[in-house]
C-alpha positions as YAML, in Angstrom:
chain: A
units: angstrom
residues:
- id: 1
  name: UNK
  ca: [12.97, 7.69, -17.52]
- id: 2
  name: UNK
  ca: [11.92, 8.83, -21.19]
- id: 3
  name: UNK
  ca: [8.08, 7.48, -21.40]
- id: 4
  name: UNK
  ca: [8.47, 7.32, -25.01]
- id: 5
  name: UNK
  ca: [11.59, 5.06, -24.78]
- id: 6
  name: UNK
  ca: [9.77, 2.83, -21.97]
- id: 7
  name: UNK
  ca: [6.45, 2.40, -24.24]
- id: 8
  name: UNK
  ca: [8.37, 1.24, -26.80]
- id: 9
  name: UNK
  ca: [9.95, -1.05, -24.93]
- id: 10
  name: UNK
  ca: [7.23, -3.66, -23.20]
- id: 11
  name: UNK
  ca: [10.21, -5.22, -20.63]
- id: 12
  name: UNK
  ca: [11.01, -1.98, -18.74]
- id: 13
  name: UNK
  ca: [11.42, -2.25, -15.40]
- id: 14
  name: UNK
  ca: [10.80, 0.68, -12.54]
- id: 15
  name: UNK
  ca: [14.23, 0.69, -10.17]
- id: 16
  name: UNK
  ca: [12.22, 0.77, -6.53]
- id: 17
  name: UNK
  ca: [15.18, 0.24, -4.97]
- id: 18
  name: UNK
  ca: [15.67, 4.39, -4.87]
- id: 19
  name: UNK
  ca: [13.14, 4.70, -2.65]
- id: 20
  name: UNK
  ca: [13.39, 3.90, 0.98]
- id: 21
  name: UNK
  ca: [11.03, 0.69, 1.43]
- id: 22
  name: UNK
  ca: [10.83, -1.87, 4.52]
- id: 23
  name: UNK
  ca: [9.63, -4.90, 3.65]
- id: 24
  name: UNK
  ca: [5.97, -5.91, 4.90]
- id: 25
  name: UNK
  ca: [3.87, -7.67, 1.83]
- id: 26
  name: UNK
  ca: [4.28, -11.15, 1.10]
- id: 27
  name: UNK
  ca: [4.53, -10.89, -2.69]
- id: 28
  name: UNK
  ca: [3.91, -11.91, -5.66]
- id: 29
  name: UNK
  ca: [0.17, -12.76, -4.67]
- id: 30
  name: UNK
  ca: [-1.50, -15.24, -6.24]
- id: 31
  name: UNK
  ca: [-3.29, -14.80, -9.16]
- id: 32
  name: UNK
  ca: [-6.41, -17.22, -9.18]
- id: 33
  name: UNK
  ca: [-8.99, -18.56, -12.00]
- id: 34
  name: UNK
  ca: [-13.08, -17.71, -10.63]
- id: 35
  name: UNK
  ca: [-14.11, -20.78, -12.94]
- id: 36
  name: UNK
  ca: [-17.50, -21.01, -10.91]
- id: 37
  name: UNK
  ca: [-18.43, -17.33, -11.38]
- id: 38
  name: UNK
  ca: [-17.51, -17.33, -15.00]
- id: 39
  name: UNK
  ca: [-19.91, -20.30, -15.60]
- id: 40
  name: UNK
  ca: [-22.52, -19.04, -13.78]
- id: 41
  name: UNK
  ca: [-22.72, -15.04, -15.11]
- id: 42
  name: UNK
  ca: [-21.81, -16.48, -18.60]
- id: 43
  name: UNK
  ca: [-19.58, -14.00, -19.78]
- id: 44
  name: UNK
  ca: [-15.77, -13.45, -19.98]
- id: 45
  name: UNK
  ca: [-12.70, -15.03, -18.49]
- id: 46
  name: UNK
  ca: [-12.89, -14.00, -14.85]
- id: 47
  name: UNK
  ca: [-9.98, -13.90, -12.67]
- id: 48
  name: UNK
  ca: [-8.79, -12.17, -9.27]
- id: 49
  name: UNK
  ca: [-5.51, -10.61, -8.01]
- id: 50
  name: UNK
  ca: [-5.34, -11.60, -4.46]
- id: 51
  name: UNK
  ca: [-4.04, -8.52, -2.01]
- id: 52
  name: UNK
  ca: [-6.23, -9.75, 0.55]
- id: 53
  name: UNK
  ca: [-3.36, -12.22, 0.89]
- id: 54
  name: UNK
  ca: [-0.47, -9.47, 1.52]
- id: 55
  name: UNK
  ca: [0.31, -11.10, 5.25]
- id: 56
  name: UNK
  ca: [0.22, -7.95, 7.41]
- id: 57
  name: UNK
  ca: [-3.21, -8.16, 9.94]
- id: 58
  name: UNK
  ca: [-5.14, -10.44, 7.84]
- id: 59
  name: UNK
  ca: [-3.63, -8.49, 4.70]
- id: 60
  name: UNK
  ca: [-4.92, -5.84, 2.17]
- id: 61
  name: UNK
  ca: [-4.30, -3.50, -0.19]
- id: 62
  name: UNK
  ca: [-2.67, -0.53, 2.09]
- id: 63
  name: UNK
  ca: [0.23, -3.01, 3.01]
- id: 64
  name: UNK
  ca: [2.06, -2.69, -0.57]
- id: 65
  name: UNK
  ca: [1.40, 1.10, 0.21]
- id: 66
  name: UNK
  ca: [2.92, 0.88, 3.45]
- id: 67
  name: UNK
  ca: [6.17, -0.71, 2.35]
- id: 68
  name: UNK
  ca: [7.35, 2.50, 1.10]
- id: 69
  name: UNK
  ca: [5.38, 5.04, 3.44]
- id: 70
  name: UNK
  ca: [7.35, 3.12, 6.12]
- id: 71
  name: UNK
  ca: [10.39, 3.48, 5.22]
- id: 72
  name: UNK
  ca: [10.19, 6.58, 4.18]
- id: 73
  name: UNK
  ca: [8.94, 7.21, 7.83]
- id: 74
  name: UNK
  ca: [12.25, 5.19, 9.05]
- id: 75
  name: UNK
  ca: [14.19, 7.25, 6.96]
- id: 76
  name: UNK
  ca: [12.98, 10.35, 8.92]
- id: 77
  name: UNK
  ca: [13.62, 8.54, 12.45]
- id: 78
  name: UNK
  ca: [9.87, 8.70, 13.23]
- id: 79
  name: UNK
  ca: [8.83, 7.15, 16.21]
- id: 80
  name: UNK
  ca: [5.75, 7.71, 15.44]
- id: 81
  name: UNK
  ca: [2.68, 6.86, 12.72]
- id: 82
  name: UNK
  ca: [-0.02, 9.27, 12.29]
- id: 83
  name: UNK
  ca: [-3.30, 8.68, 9.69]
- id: 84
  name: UNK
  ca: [-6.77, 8.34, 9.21]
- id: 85
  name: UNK
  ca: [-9.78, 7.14, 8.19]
- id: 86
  name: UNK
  ca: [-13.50, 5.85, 8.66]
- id: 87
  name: UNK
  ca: [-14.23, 3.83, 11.69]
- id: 88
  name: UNK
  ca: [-14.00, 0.63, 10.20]
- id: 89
  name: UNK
  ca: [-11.10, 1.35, 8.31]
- id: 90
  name: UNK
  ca: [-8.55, -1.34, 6.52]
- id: 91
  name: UNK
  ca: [-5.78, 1.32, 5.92]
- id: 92
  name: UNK
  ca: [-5.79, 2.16, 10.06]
- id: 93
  name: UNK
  ca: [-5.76, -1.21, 10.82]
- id: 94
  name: UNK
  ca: [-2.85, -2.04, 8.48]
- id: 95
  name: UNK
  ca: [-1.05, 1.04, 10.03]
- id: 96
  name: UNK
  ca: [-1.39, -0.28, 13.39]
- id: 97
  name: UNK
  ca: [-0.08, -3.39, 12.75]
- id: 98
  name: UNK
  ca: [3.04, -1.98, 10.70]
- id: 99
  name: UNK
  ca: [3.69, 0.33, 13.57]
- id: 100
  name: UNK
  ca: [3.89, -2.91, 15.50]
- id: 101
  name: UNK
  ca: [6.00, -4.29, 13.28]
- id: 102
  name: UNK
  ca: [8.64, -1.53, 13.26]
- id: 103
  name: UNK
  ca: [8.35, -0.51, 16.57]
- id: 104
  name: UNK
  ca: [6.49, 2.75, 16.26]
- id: 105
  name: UNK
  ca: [3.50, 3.97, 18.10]
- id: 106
  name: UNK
  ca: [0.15, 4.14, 15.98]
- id: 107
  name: UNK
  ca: [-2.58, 7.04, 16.57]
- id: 108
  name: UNK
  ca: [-5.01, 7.22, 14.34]
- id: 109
  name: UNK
  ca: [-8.28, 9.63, 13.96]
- id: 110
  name: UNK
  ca: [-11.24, 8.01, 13.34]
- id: 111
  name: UNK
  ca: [-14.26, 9.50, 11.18]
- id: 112
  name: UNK
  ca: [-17.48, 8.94, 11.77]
- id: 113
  name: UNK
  ca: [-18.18, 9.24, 8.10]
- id: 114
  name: UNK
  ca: [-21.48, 5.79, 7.76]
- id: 115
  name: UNK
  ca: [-24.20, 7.43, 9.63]
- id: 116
  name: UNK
  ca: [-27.07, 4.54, 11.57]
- id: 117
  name: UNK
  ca: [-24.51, 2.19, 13.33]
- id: 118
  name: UNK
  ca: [-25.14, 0.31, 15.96]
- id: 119
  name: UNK
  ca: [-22.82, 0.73, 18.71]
- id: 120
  name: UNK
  ca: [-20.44, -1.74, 18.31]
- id: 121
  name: UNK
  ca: [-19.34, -0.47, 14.82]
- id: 122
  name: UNK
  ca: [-17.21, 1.55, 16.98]
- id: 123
  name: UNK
  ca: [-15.86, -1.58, 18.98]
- id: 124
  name: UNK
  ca: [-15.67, -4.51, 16.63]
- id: 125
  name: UNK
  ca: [-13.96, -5.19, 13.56]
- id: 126
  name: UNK
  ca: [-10.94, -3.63, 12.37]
- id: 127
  name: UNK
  ca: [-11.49, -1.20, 14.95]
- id: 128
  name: UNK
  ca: [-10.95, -4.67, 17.67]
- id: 129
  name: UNK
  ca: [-7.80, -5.29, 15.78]
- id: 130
  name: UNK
  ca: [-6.59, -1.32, 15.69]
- id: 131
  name: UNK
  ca: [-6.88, -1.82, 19.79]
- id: 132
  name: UNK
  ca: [-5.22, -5.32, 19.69]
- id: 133
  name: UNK
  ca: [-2.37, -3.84, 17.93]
- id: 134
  name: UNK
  ca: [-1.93, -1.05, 20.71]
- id: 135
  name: UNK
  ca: [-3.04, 1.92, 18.42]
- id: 136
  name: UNK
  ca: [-4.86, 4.66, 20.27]
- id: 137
  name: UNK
  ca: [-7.66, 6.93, 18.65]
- id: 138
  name: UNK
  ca: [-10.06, 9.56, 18.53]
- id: 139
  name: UNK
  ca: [-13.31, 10.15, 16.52]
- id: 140
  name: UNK
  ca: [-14.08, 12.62, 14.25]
- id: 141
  name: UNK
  ca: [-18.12, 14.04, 13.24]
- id: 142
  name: UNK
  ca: [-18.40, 13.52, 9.31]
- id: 143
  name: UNK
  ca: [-17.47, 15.95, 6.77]
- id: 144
  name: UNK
  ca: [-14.45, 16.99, 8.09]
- id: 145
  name: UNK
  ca: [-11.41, 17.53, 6.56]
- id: 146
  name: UNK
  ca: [-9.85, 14.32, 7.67]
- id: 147
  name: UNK
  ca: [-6.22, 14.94, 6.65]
- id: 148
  name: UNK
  ca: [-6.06, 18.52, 7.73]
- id: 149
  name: UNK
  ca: [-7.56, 17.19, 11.22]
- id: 150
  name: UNK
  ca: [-4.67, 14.21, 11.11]
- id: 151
  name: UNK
  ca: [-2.03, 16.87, 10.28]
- id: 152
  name: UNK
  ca: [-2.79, 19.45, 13.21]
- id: 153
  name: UNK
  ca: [-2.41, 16.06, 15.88]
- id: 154
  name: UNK
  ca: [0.52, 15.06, 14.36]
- id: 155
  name: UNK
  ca: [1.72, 19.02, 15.00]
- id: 156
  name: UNK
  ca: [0.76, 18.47, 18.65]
- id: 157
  name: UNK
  ca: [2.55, 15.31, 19.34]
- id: 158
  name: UNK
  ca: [5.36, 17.12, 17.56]
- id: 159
  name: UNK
  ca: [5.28, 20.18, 20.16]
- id: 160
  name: UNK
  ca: [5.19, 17.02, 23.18]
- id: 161
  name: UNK
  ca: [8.27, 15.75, 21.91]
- id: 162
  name: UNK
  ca: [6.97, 12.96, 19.44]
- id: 163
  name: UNK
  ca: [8.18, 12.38, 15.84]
- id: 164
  name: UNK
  ca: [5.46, 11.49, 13.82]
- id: 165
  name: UNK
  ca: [5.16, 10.48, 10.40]
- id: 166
  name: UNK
  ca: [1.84, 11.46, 9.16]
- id: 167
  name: UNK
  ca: [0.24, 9.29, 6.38]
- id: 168
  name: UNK
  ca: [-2.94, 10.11, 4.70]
- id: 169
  name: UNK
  ca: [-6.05, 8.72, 4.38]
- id: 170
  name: UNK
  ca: [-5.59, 4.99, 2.31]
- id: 171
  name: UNK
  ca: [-1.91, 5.89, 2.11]
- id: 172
  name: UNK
  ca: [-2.91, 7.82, -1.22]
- id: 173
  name: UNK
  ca: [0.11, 9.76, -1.72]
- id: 174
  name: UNK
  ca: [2.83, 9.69, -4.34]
- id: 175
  name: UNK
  ca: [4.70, 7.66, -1.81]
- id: 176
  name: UNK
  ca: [2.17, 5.59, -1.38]
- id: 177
  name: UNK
  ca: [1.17, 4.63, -4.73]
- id: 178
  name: UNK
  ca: [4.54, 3.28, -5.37]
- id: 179
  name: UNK
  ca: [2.91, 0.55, -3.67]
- id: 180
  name: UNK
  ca: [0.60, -0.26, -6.71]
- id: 181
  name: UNK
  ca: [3.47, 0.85, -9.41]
- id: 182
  name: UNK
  ca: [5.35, -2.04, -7.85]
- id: 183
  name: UNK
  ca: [2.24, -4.36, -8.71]
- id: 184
  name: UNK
  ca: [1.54, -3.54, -11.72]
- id: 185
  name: UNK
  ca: [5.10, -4.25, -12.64]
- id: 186
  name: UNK
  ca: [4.30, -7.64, -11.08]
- id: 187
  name: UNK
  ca: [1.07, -8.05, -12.89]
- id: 188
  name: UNK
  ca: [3.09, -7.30, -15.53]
- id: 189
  name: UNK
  ca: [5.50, -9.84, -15.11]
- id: 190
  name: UNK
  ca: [2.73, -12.61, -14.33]
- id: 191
  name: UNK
  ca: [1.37, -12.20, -18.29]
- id: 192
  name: UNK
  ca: [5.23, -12.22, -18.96]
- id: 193
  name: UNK
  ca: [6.00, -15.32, -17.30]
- id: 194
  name: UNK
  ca: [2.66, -17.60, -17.74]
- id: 195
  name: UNK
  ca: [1.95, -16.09, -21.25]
- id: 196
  name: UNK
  ca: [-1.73, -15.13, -19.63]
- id: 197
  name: UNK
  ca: [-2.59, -11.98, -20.90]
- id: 198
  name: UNK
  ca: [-5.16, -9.59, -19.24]
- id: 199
  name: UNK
  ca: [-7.78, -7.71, -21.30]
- id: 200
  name: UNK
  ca: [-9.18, -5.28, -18.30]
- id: 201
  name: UNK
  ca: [-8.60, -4.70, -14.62]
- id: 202
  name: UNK
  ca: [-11.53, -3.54, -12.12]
- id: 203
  name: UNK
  ca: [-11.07, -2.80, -8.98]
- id: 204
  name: UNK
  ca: [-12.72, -0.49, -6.21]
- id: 205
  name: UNK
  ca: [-11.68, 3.15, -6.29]
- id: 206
  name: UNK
  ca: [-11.50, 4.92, -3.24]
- id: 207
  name: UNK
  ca: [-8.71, 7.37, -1.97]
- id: 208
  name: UNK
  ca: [-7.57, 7.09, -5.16]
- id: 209
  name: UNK
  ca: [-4.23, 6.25, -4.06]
- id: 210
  name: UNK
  ca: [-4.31, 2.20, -5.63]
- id: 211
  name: UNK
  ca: [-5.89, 2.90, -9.10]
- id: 212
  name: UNK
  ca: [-3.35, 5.74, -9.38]
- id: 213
  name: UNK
  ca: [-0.87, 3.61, -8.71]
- id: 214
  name: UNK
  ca: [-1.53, 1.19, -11.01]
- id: 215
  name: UNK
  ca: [-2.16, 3.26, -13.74]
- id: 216
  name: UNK
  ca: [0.89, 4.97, -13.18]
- id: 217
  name: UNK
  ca: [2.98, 1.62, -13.23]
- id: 218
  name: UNK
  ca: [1.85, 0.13, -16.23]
- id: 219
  name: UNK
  ca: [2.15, 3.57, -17.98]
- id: 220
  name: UNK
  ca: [5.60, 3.66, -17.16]
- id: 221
  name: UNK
  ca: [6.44, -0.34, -17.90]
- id: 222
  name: UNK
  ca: [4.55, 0.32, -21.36]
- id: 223
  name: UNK
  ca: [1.77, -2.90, -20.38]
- id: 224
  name: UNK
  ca: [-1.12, -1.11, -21.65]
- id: 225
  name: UNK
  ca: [-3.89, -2.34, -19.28]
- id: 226
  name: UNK
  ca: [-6.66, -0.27, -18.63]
- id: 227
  name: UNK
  ca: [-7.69, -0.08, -15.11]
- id: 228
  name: UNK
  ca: [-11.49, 0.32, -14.24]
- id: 229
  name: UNK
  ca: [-11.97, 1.58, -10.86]
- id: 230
  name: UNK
  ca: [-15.55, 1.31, -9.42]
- id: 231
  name: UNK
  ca: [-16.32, 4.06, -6.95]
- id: 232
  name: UNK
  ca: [-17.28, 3.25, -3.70]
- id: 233
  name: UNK
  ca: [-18.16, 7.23, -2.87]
- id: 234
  name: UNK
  ca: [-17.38, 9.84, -5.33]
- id: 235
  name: UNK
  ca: [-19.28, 10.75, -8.27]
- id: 236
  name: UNK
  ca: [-17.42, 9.59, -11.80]
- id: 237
  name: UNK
  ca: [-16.10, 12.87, -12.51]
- id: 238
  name: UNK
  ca: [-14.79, 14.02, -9.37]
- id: 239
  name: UNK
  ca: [-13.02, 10.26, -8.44]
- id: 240
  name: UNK
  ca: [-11.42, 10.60, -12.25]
- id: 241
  name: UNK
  ca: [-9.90, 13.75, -11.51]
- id: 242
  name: UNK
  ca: [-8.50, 12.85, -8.05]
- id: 243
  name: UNK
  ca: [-6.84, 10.01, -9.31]
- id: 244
  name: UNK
  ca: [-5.83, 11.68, -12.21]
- id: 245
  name: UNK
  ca: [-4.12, 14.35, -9.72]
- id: 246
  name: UNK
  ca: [-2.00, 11.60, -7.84]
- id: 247
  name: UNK
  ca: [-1.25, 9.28, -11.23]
- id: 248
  name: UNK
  ca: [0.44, 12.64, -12.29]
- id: 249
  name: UNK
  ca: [2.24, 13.47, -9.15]
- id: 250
  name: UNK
  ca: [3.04, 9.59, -8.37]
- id: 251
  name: UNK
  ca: [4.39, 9.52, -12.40]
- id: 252
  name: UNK
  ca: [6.58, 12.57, -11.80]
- id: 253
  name: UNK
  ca: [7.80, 10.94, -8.75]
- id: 254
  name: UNK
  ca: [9.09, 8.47, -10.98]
- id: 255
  name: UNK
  ca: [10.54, 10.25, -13.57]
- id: 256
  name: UNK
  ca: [8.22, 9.38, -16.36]
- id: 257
  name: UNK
  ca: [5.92, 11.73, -18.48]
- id: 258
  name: UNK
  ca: [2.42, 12.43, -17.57]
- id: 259
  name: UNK
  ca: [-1.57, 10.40, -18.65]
- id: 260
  name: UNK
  ca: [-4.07, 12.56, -20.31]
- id: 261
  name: UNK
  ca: [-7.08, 12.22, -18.11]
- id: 262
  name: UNK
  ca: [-8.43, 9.78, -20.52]
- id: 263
  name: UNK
  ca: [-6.68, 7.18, -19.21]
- id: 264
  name: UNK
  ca: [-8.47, 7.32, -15.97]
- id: 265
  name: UNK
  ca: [-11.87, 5.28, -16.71]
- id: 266
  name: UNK
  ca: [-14.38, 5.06, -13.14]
- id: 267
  name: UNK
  ca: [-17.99, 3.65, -13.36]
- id: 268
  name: UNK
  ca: [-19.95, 5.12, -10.31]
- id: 269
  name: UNK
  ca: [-22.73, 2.96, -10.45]
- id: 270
  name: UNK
  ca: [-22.59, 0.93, -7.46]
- id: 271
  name: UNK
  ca: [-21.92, 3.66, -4.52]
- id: 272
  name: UNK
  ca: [-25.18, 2.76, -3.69]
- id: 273
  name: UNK
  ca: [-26.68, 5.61, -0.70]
- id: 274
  name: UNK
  ca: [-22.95, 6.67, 0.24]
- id: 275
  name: UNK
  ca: [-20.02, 5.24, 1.39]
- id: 276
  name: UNK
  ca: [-19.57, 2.15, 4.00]
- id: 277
  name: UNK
  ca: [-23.52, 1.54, 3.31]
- id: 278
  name: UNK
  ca: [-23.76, -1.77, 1.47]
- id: 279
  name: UNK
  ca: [-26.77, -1.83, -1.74]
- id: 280
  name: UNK
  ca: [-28.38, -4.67, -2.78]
- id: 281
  name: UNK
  ca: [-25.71, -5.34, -5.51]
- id: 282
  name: UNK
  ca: [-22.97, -4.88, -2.77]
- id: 283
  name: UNK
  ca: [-24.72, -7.84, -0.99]
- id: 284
  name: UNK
  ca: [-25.12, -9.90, -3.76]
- id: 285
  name: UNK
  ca: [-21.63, -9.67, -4.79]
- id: 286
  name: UNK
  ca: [-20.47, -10.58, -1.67]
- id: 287
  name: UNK
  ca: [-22.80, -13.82, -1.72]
- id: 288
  name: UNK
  ca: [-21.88, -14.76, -5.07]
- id: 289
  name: UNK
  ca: [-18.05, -14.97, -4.40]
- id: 290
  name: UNK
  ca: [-18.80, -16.54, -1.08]
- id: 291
  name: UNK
  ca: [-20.65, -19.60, -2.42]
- id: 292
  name: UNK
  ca: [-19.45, -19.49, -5.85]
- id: 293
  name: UNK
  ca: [-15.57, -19.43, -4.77]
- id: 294
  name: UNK
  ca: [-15.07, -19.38, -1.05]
- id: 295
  name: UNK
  ca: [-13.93, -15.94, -1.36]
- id: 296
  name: UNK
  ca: [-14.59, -13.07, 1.13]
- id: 297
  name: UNK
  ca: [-15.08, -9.45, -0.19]
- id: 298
  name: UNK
  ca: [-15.76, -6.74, 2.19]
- id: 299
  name: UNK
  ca: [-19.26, -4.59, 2.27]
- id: 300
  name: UNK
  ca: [-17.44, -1.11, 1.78]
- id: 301
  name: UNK
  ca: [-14.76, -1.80, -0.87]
- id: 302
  name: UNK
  ca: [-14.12, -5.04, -2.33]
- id: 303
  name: UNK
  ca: [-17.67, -5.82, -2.65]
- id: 304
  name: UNK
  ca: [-18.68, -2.49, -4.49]
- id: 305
  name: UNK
  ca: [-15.90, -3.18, -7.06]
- id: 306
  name: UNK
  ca: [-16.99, -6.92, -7.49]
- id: 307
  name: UNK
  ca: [-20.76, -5.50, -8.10]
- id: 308
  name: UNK
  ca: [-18.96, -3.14, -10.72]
- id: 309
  name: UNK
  ca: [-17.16, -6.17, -12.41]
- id: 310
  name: UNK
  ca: [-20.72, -8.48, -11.99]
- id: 311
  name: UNK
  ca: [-23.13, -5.42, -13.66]
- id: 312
  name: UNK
  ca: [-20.36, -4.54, -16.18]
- id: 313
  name: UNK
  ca: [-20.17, -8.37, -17.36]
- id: 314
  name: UNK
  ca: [-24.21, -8.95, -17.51]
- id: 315
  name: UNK
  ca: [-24.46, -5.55, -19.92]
- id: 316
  name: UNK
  ca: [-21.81, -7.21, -21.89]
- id: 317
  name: UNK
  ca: [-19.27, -4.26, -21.30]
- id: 318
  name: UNK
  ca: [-16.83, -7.09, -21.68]
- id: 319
  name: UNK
  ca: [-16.19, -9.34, -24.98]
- id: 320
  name: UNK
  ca: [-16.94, -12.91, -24.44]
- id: 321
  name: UNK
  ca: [-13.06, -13.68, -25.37]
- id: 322
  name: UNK
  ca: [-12.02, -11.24, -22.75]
- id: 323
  name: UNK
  ca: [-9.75, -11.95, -19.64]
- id: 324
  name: UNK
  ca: [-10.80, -9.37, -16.90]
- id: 325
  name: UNK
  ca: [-8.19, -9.33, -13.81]
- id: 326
  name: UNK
  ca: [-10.08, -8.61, -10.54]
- id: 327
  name: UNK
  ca: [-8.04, -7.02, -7.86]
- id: 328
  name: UNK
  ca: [-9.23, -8.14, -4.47]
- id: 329
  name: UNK
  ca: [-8.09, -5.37, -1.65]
- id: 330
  name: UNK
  ca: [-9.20, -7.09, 0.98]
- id: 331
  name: UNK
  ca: [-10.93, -5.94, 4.11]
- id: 332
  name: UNK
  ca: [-13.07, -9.46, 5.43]
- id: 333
  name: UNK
  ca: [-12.64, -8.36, 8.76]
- id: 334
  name: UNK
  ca: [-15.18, -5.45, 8.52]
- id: 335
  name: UNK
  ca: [-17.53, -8.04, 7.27]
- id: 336
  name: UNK
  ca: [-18.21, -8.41, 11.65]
- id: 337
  name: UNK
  ca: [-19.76, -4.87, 11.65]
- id: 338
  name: UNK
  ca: [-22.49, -5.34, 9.41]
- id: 339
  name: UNK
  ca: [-23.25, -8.58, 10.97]
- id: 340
  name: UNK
  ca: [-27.20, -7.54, 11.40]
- id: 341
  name: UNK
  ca: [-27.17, -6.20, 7.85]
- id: 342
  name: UNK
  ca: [-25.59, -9.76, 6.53]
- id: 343
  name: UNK
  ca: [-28.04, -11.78, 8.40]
- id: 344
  name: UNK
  ca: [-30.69, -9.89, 7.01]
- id: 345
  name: UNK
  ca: [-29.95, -10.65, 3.55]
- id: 346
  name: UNK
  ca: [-28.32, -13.90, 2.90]
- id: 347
  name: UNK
  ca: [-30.15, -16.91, 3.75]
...
């Protein structure tokens, strides 16, 4: 695919049907008005993309990644799915549950990566539903090389006889991201469709693996939406350049020209201490969408993004004639391991 050709033409389409794919998302998800929120922050048209509604163990982002990472792992007659993450992890609960689905055993490593838990962080949560699902696990210290870790257990398994599929942390791989190609061709086709056009789109940056996606997709559809990704652990510089690495490698996967590293826009002003530890605007964002829209965000990734989107629209980053896109990736269920933290705060 000629990028030039597909910029100048706004209705080209990506063929996913190359890739090997099994089918786990329930898609298109909805697009929804946040009428309440608008009103009360006085600023632009607010709306959110709802991948908390993807189906698969309560839903989330990593599904639409997970669609293609496996059947890619079908393809390789894997009996097996190997990956990682924090403890409370969405993407190892999604796993889990699409082993289930496929008939695959799950083992996942588990970092211990948000220092001062309580105890049950380690038992409640998504780490309950990564045990429901029949998923076995180890922990990791912090500061390890997570995937390298994952990748030497899915060697041993190998040597025992296994056939693992290893998938890395978030499912932030060129396979992966084809995940978030696919929805931005379906954003895409939403503005199409409803004539609703989107001005921005801010979401929560983390293995870098959706924003690359998505900036990949609409680079290679020609829908020139910029993508804001709000860090929830890097510093600006360093998240810009990882997801700069996989828009490249996920846009060469597809055939289509490289992004100058430009295109890549992150606002790292809502991290807070670190990663997994909620701030005071991460709290706040998750009681305004709560009470304002019945909407649950998550206190280590949907909630940092939303606190991006809330600061960004009270220093009037945003025009007041602007329609900014929120995309929601889910993750409600870790919301039960910072119960104390929650109570604390809300009232």
């Amino acid at each position: 695919m000629d990028v030039t050709e597909t910029l100048s033409h706004p209705t080209a389409r990506i063929d996913f049907d190359r890739f090997a794919r099994m089918k786990l998302c329930h898609q298109p998800t909805p697009i929804e008005a946040m009428p309440r929120l608008s009103e009360l922050l006085g600023g632009p048209g607010l709306f959110i993309k709802r991948d908390d509604c993807t189906g698969l163990a309560t839903g989330g982002n990593k599904t639409r990644k997970l669609e293609f990472l496996v059947g890619e792992a079908m393809q390789q007659n894997a009996d097996m799915l190997v990956t990682q993450g924090a403890v409370q992890s969405n993407h190892v609960r999604q796993v889990a549950a699409a082993a289930c689905k496929v008939g695959m055993k799950c083992h996942a490593l588990l970092e211990r990566r948000v220092p001062d838990r309580n105890a049950d962080y380690e038992t409640t949560g998504n780490v309950l539903l990564d045990n429901l699902f029949g998923a076995t696990h180890e922990f990791r210290p912090a500061g390890l090389d997570m995937n390298a870790e994952a990748e030497a257990v899915a060697q041993i398994l190998r040597d025992q006889g296994n056939n693992p599929y290893f998938i890395p942390g978030g499912g932030s791989n060129p396979t992966g991201a084809l995940g978030y190609a696919s929805c931005a061709q379906e954003i895409a086709d939403y503005s199409r469709d409803t004539g609703q056009d989107f001005d921005w789109l801010v979401m929560g940056t983390g293995s870098t693996g959706t924003q690359a996606g998505l900036v990949a997709g609409f680079h290679a559809i020609g829908h020139n939406l910029p993508v804001m990704g709000v860090s929830v652990r890097q510093p600006r510089e360093r998240q810009m350049n990882a997801v700069h690495a996989l828009t490249q490698k996920t846009l060469e996967k597809l055939g289509v020209d490289g992004v100058p590293l430009s295109r890549i826009l992150v606002d790292d002003g809502y991290v807070g201490e670190g990663y997994g530890i909620p701030a005071e605007s991460t709290m706040e964002a998750i009681s305004l969408l709560a009470r304002r829209e019945g909407i649950l965000l998550d206190p280590v990734y949907s909630a940092k993004g939303m606190a991006g989107l809330i600061g960004m629209v009270r220093q009037g980053f945003f025009k007041p004639t602007d329609r900014v896109l929120f995309l929601h990736t889910g993750g409600a269920t870790a919301l039960y391991a910072y119960q104390e933290q929650l109570l604390a705060t809300l009232n």
